[in-house]
C-alpha positions, 0 to 999 in steps of 0.5 A, a space after each residue: 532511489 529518486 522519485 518524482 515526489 521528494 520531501 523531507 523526513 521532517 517535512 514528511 511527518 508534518 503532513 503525515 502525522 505519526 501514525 501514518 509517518 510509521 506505516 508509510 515511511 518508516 516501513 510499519 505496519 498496522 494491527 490486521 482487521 483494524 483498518 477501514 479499508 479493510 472490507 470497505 468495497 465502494 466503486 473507486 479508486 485507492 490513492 497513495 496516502 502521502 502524495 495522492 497518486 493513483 494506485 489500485 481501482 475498486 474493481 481489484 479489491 477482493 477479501 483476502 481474509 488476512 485483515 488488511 485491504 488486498 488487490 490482485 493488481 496494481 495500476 500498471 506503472 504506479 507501485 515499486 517492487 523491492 525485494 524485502 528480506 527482513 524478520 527472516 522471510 522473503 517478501 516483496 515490499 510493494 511502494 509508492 513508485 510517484 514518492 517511494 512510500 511503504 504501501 505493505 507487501 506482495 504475493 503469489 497466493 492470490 486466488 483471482 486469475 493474477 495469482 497476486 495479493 497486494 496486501 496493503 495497509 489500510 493508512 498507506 491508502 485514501 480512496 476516492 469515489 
């Protein structure tokens, strides 16, 4: 897919450093509850962490008690919805629809009345106030 941020995977792991080059666009994961976004609840909004599009609003942030960062809604137009059928599971791979980076997966447990939970690694993310 073509997006409208394109790098190369080189040129992406000099900005992104390994670790974040693993989560966001090598797909990985981090460890749950070692985030800092984790239970980080200031007003603001949550950018993607390779280009700095806007991505999920404070306001949609809840505990999920899962041990990553969780939203019950995205920015409308700003994630991508790939179907993920990796380690034997069906998921939704949720991703950076501005530069197509890993952002985690998407739900249908969500308490809230959207019934989702974005569940999203802390390193895929930079929030501003």
């Amino acid at each position: 897919m073509k997006y409208p941020i394109a790098k190369t995977e080189e040129a992406w792991k000099a900005q992104l450093g390994l670790e974040r080059y693993k989560i966001l666009r090598q797909k990985g994961t981090e460890f749950p509850h070692s985030g800092q976004y984790n239970l980080h609840y200031e007003k603001g909004t949550y950018c993607c962490g390779a280009c700095g599009e806007p991505l999920f609003e404070s306001d949609s942030k809840f505990d999920a008690h899962c041990g990553w960062p969780s939203f019950d809604e995205s920015i409308p137009g700003k994630v991508e919805y790939i179907k993920d059928v990796t380690y034997g599971m069906l998921r939704v791979e949720i991703l950076c629809a501005n530069c197509g980076s890993h952002l985690g997966h998407v739900f249908d447990d969500g308490p809230t009345p959207t019934g989702q939970r974005y569940c999203v690694n802390s390193l895929s993310v930079d929030f501003k106030k």
